[in-house]
Structures are given as structure tokens and as C-alpha cells.
PyMOL commands that place a pseudoatom at each C-alpha (Angstrom):
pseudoatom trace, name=CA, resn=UNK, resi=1, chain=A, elem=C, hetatm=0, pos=[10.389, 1.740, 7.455]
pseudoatom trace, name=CA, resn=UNK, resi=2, chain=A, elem=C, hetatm=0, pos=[10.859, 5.219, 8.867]
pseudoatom trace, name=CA, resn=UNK, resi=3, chain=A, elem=C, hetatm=0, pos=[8.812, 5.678, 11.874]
pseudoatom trace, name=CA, resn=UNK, resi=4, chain=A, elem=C, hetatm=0, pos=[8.772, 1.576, 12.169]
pseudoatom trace, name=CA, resn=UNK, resi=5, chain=A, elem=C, hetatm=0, pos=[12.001, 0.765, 12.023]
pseudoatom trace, name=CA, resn=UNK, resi=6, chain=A, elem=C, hetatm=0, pos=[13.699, 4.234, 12.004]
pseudoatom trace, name=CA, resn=UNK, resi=7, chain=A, elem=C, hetatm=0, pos=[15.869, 4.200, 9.056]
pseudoatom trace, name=CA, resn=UNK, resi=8, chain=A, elem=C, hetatm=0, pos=[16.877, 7.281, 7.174]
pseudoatom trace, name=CA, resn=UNK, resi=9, chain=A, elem=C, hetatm=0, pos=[14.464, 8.405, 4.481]
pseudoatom trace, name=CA, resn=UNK, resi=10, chain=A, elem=C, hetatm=0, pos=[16.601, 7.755, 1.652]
pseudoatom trace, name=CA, resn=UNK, resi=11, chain=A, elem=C, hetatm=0, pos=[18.072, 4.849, 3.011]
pseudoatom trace, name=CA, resn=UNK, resi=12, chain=A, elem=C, hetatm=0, pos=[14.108, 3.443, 2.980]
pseudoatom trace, name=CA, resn=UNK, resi=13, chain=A, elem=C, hetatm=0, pos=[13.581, 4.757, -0.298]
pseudoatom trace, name=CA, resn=UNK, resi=14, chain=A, elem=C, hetatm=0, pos=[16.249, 3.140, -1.675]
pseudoatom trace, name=CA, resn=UNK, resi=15, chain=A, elem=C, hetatm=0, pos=[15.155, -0.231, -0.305]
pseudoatom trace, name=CA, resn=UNK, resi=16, chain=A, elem=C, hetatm=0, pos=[12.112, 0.230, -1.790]
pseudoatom trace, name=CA, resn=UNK, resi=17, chain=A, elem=C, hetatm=0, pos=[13.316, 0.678, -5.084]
pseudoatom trace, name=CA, resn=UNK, resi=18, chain=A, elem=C, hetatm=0, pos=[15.213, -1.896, -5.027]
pseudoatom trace, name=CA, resn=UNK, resi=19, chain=A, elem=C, hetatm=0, pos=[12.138, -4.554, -4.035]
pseudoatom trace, name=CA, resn=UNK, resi=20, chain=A, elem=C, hetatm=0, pos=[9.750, -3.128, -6.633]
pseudoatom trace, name=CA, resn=UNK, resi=21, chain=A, elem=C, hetatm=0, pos=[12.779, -3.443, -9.159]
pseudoatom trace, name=CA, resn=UNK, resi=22, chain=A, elem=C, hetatm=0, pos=[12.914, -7.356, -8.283]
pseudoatom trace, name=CA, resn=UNK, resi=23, chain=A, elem=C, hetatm=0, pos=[9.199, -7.782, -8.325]
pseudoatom trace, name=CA, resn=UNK, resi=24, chain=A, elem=C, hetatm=0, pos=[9.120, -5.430, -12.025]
pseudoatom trace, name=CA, resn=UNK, resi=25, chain=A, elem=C, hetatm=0, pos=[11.509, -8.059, -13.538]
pseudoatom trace, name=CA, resn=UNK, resi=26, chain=A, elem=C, hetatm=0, pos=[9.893, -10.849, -11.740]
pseudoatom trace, name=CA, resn=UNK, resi=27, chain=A, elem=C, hetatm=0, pos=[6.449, -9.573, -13.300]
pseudoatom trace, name=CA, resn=UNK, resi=28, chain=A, elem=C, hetatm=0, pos=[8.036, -9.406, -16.709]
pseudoatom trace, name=CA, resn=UNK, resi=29, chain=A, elem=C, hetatm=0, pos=[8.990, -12.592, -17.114]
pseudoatom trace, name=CA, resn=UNK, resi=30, chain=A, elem=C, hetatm=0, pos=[6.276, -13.884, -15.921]
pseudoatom trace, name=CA, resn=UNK, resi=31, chain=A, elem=C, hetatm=0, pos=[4.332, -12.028, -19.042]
pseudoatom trace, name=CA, resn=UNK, resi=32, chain=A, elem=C, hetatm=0, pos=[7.160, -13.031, -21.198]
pseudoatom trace, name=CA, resn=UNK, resi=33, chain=A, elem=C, hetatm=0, pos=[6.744, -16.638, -20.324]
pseudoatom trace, name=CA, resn=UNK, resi=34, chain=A, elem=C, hetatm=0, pos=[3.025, -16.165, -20.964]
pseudoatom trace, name=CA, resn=UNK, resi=35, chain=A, elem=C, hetatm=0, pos=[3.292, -13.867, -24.241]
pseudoatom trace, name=CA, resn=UNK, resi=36, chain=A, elem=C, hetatm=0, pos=[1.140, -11.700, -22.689]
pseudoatom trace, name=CA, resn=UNK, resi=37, chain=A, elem=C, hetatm=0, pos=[3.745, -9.058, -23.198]
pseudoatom trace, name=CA, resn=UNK, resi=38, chain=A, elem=C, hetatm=0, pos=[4.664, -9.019, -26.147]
pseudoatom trace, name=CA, resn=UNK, resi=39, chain=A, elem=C, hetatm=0, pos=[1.072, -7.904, -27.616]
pseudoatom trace, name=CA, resn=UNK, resi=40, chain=A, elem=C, hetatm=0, pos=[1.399, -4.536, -25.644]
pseudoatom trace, name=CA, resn=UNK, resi=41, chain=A, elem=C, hetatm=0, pos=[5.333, -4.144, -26.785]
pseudoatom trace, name=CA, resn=UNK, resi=42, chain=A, elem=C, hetatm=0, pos=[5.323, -0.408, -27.835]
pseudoatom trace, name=CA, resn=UNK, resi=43, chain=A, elem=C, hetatm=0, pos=[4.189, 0.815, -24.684]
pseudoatom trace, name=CA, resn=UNK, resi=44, chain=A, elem=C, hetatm=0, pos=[6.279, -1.554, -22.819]
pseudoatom trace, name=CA, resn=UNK, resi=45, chain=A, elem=C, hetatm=0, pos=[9.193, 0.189, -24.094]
pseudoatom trace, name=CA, resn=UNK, resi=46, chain=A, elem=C, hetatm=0, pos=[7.883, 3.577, -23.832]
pseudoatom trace, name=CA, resn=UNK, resi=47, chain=A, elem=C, hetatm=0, pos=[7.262, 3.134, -19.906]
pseudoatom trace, name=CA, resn=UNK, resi=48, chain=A, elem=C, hetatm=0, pos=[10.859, 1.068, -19.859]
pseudoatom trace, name=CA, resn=UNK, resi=49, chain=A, elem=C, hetatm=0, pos=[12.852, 4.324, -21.237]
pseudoatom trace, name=CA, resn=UNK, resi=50, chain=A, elem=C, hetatm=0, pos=[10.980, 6.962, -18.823]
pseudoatom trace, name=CA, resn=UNK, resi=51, chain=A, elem=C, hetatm=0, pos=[10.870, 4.819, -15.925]
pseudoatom trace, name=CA, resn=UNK, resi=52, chain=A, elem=C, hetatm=0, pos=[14.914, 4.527, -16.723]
pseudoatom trace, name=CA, resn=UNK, resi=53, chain=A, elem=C, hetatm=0, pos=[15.388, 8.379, -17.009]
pseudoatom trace, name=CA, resn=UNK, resi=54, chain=A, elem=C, hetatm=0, pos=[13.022, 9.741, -14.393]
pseudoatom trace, name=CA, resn=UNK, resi=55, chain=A, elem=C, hetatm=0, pos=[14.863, 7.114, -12.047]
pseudoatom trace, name=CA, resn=UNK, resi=56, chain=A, elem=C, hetatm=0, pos=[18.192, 8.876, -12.655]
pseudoatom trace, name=CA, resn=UNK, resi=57, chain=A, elem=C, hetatm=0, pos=[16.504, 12.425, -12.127]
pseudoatom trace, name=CA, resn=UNK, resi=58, chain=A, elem=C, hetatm=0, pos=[14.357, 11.593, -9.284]
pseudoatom trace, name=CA, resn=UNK, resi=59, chain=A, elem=C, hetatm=0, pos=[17.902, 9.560, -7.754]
pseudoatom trace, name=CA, resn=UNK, resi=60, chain=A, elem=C, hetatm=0, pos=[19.808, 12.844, -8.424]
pseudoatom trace, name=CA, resn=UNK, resi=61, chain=A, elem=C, hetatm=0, pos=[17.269, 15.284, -7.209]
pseudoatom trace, name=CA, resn=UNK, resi=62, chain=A, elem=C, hetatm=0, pos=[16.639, 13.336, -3.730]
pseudoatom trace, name=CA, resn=UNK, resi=63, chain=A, elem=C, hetatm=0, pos=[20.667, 14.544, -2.888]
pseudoatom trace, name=CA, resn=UNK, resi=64, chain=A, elem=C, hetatm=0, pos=[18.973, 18.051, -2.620]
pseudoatom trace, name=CA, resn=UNK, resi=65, chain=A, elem=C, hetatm=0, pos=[16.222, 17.029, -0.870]
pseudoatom trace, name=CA, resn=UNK, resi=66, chain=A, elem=C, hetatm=0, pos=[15.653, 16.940, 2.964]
pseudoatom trace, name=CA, resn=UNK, resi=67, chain=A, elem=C, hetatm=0, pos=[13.978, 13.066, 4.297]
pseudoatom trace, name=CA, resn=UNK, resi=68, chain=A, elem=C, hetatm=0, pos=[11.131, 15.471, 5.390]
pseudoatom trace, name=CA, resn=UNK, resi=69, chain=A, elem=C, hetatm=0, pos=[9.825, 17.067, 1.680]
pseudoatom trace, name=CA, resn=UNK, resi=70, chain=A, elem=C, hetatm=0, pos=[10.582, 13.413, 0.409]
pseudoatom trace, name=CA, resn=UNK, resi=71, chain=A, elem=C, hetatm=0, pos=[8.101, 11.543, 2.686]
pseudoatom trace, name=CA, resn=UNK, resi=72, chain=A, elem=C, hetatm=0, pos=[5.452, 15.177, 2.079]
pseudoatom trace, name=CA, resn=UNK, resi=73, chain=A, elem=C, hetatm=0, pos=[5.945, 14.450, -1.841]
pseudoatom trace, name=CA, resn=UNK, resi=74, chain=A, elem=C, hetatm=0, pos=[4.780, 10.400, -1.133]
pseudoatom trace, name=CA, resn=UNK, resi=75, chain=A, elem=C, hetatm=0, pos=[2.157, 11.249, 1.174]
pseudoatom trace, name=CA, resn=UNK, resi=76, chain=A, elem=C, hetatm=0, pos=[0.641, 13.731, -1.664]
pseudoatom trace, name=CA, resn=UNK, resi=77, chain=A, elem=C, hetatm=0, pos=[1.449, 11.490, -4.808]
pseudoatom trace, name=CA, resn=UNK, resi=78, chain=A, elem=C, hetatm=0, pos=[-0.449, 8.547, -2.494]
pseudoatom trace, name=CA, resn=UNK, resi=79, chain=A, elem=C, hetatm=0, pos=[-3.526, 10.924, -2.306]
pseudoatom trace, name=CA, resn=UNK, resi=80, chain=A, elem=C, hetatm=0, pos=[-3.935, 11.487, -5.907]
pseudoatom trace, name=CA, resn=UNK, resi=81, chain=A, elem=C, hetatm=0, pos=[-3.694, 8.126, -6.038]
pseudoatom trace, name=CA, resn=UNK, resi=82, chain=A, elem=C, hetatm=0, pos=[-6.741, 7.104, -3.410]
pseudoatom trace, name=CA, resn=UNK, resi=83, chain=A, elem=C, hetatm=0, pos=[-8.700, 10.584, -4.777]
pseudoatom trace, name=CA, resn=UNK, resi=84, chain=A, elem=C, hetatm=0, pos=[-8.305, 8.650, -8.385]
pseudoatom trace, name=CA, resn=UNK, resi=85, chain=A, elem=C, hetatm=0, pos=[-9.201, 4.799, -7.353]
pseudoatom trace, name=CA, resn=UNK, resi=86, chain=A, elem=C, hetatm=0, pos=[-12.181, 6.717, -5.745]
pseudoatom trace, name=CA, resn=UNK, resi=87, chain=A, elem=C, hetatm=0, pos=[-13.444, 8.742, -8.538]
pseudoatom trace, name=CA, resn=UNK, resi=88, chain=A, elem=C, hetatm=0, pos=[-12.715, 5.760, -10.875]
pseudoatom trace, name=CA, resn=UNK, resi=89, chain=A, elem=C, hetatm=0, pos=[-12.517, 2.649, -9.450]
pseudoatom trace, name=CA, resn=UNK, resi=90, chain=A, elem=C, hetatm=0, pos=[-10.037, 0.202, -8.786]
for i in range(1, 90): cmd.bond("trace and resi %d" % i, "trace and resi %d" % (i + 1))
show_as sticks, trace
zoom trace
């Protein structure tokens, strides 16, 4: 969305949140409908409460932040990522 379509960095971040929000709650009640989630309900709500708080930091942090370090800090976090489906597996 930034280099595509040329939005502002936080504007695209915030769009993206807000997708993988509706998809999280579409998920869940999918696994709610199924039972599926109810088996692994401790960690459900673990995940749930930091997910919640780390939104609000990460939310207030990004005000300090210039677009530039924002899209540095994906671009790393997305390598750990492919270094870890390598070394693992997907």
C-alpha cells in the first residue's frame, strides 16, 4: 500500500490492522462454531489480553515513530519470520 498505492505509512498500517482484526474475529467464530476453540481456551485468552495491550503500546509508540523506521521494523520482523519457516518448516 505504500509504494503501490502511496498512502502514508501509518495510514497503511492502520488499514491493515483493521483487515486482520475482521479476519481474527471471522477465524474465531469459525472455531467457536466448530468447538475447536474451546479445547485450547487458556491460551486463547492469554494471546487475547497481550495482543489487546501490545496493540495499545505499539498504537501509541508509532506517534513517535517516523513511516521510515516503521516499514525497517516490518521488513526485519518479516525476516525472522522467513529465517524461522526455513530453519523449521512451515
Amino acid at each position: 500500500m505504500v509504494h503501490g498505492l502511496f498512502f502514508p505509512v501509518h495510514a497503511a498500517v492502520a488499514t491493515s490492522e483493521f483487515v486482520l482484526a475482521a479476519k481474527a474475529v471471522s477465524a474465531t467464530g469459525v472455531h467457536l462454531a466448530t468447538g475447536t476453540l474451546l479445547t485450547a481456551l487458556p491460551p486463547v485468552v492469554a494471546l487475547s489480553v497481550g495482543v489487546f495491550f501490545g496493540a495499545q503500546v505499539g498504537a501509541h509508540l508509532s506517534s513517535y515513530l517516523h513511516g521510515a523506521w516503521i516499514m525497517r521494523a516490518l521488513a526485519v520482523s518479516l525476516g525472522f519470520i522467513g529465517v524461522r519457516f526455513l530453519l523449521v518448516g512451515v
